[in-house]
N, CA, C and O atoms as a GROMACS GRO file, in nm:
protein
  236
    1UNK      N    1   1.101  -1.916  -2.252
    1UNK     CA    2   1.172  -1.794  -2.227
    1UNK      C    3   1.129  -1.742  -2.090
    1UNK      O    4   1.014  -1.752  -2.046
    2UNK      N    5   1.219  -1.692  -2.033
    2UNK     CA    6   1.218  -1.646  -1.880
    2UNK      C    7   1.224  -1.524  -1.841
    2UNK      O    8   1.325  -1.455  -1.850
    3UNK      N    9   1.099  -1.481  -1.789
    3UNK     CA   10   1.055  -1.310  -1.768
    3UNK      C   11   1.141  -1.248  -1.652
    3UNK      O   12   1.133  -1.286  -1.536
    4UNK      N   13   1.212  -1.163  -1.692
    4UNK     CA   14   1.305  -1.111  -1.558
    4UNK      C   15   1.197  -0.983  -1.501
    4UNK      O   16   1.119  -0.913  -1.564
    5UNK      N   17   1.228  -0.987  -1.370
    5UNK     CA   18   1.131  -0.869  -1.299
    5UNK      C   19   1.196  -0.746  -1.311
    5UNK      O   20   1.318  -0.738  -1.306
    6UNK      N   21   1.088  -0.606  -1.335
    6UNK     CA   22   1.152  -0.512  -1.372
    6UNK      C   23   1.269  -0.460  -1.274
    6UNK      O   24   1.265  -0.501  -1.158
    7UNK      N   25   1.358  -0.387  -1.307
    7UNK     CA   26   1.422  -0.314  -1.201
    7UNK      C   27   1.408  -0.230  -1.148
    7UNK      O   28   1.323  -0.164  -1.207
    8UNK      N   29   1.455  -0.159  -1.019
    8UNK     CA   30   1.394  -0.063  -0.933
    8UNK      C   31   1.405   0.074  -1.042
    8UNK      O   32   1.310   0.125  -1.102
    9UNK      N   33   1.510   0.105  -1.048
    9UNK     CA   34   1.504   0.204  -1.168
    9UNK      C   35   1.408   0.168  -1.300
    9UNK      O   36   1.295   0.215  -1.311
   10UNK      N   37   1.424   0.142  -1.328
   10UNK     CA   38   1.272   0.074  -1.442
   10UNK      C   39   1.128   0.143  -1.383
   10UNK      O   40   1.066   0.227  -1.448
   11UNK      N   41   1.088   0.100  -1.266
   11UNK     CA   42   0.971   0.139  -1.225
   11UNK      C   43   0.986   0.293  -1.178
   11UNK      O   44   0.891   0.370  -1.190
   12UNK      N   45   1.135   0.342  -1.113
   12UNK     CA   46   1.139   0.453  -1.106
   12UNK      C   47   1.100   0.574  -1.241
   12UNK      O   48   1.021   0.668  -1.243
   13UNK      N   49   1.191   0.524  -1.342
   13UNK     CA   50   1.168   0.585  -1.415
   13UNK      C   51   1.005   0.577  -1.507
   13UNK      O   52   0.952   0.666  -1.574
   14UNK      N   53   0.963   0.454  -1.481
   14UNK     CA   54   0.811   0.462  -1.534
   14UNK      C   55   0.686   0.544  -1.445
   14UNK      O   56   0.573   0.573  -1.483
   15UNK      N   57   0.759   0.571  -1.300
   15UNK     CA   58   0.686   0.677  -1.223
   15UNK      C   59   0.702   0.805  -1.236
   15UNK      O   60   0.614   0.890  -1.237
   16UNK      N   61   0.845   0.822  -1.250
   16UNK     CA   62   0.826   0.937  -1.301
   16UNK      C   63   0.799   1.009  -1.452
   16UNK      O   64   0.785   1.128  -1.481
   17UNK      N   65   0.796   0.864  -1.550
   17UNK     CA   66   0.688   0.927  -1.682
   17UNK      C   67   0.549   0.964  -1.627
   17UNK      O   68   0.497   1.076  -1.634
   18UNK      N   69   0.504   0.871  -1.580
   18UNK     CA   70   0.352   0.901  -1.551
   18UNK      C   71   0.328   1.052  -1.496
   18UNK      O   72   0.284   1.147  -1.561
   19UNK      N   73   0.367   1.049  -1.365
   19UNK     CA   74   0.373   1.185  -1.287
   19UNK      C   75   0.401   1.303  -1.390
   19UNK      O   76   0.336   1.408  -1.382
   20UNK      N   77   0.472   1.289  -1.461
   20UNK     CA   78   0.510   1.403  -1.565
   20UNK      C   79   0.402   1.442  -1.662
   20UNK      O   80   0.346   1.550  -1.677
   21UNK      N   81   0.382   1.305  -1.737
   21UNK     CA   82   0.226   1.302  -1.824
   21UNK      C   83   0.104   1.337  -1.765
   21UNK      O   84   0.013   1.377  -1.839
   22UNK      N   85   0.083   1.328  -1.625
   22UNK     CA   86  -0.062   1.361  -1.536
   22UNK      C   87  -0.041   1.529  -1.503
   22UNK      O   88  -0.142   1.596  -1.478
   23UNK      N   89   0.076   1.585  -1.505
   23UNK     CA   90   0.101   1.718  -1.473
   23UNK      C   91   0.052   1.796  -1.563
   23UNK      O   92  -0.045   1.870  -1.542
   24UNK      N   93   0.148   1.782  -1.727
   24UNK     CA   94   0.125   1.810  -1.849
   24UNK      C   95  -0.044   1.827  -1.867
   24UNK      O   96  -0.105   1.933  -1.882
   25UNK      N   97  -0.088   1.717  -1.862
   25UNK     CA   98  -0.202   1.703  -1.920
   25UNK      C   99  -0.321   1.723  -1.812
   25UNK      O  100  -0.440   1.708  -1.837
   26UNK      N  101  -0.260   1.762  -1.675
   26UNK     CA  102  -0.403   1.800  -1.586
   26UNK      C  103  -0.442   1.662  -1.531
   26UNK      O  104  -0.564   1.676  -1.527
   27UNK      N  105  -0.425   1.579  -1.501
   27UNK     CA  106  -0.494   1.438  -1.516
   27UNK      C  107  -0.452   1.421  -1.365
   27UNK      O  108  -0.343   1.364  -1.367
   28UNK      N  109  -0.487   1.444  -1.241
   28UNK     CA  110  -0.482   1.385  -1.106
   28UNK      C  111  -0.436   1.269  -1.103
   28UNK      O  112  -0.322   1.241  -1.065
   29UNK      N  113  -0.510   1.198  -1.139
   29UNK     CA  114  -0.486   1.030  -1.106
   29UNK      C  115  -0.365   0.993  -1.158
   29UNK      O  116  -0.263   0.995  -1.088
   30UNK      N  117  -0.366   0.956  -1.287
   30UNK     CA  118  -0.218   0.949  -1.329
   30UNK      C  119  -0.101   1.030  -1.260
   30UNK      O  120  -0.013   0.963  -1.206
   31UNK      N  121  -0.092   1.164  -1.257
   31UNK     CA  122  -0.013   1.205  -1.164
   31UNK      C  123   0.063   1.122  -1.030
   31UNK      O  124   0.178   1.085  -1.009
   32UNK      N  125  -0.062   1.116  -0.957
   32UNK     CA  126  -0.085   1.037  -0.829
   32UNK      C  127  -0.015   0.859  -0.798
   32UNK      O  128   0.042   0.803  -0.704
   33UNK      N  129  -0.070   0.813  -0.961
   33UNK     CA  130  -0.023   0.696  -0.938
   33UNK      C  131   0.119   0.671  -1.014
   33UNK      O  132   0.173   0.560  -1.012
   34UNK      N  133   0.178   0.787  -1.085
   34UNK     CA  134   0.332   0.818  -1.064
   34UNK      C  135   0.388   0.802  -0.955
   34UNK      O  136   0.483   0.729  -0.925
   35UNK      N  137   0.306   0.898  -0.871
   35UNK     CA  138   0.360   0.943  -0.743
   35UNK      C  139   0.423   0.803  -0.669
   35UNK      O  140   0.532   0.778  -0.616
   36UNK      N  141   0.319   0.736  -0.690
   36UNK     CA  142   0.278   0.581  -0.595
   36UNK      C  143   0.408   0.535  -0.676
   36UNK      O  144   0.511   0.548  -0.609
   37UNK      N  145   0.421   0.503  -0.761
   37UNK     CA  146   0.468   0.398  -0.823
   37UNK      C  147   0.626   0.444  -0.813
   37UNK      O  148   0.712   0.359  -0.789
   38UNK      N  149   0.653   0.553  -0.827
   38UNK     CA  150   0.815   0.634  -0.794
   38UNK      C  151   0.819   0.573  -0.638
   38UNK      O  152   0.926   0.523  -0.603
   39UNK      N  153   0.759   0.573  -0.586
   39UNK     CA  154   0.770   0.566  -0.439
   39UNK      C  155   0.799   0.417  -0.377
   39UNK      O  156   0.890   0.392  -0.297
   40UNK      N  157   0.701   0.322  -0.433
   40UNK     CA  158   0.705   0.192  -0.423
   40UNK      C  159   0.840   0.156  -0.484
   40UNK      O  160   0.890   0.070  -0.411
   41UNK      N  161   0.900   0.176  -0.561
   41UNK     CA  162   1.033   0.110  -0.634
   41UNK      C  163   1.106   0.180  -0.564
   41UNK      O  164   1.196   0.113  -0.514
   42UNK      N  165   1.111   0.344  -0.523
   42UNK     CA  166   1.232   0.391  -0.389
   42UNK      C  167   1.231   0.267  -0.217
   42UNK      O  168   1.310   0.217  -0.137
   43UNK      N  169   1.156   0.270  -0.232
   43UNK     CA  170   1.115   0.188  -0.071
   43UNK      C  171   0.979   0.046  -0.076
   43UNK      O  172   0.879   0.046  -0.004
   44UNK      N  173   1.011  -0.059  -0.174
   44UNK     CA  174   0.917  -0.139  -0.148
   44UNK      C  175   0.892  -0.192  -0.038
   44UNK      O  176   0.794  -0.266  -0.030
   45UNK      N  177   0.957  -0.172   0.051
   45UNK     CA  178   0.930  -0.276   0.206
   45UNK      C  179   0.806  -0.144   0.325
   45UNK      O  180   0.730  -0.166   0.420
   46UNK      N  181   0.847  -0.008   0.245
   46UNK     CA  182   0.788   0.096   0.302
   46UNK      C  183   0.662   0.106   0.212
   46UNK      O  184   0.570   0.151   0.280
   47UNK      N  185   0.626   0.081   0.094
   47UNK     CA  186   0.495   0.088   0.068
   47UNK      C  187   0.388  -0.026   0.065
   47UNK      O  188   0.272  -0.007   0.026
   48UNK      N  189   0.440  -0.156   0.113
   48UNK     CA  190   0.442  -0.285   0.174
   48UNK      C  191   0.350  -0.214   0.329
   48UNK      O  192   0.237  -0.258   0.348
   49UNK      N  193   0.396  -0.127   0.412
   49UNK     CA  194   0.348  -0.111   0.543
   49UNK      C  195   0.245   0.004   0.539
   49UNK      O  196   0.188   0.031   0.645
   50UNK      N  197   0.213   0.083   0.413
   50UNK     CA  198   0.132   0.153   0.462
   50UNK      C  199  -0.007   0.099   0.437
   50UNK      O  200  -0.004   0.017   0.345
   51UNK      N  201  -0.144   0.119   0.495
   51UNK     CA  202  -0.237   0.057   0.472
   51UNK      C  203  -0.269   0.097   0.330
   51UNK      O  204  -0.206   0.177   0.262
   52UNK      N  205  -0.398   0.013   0.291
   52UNK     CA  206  -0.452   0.084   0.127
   52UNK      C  207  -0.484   0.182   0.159
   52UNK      O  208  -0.505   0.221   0.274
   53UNK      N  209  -0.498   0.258   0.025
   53UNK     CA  210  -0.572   0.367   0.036
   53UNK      C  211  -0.496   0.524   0.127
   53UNK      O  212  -0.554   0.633   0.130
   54UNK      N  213  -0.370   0.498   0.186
   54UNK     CA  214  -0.354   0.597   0.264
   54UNK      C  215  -0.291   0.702   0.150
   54UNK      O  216  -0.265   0.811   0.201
   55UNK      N  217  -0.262   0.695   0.010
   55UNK     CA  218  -0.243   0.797  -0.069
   55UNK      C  219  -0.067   0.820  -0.096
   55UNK      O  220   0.008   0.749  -0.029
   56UNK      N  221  -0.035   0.871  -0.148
   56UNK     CA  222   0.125   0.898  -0.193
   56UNK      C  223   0.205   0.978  -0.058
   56UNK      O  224   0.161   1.065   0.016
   57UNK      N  225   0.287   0.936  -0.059
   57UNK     CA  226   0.397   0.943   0.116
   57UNK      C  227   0.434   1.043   0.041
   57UNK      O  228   0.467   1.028  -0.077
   58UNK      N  229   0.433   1.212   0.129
   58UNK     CA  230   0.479   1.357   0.126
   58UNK      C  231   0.621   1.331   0.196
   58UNK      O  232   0.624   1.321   0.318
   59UNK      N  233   0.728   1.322   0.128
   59UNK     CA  234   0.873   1.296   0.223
   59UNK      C  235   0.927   1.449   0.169
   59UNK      O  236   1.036   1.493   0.206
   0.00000   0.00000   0.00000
């Protein structure tokens, strides 16, 4: 059986569960790596160029 890769909406929408659940519940990180992860599936070629570590893109 053959694993299809998620779709951009897929990860969108799994960023923005997270982000929602880290708000709710106070939790930074989770928040944060909503943030990341909404962001990476809007623009993978743009979170591809930023170095590690530079944190969630304020657009």
């Amino acid at each position: 059986m053959t694993r299809r890769a998620p779709t951009t909406s897929t990860e969108q929408v799994k960023g923005s569960v997270k982000e929602a659940i880290g708000k709710l519940t106070g939790d930074v990180r989770v928040e944060s790596e909503g943030r990341r992860q909404k962001g990476e599936a809007e623009s993978p070629q743009g979170a591809a160029k930023r170095p590690p570590g530079a944190g969630p893109r304020k657009d």
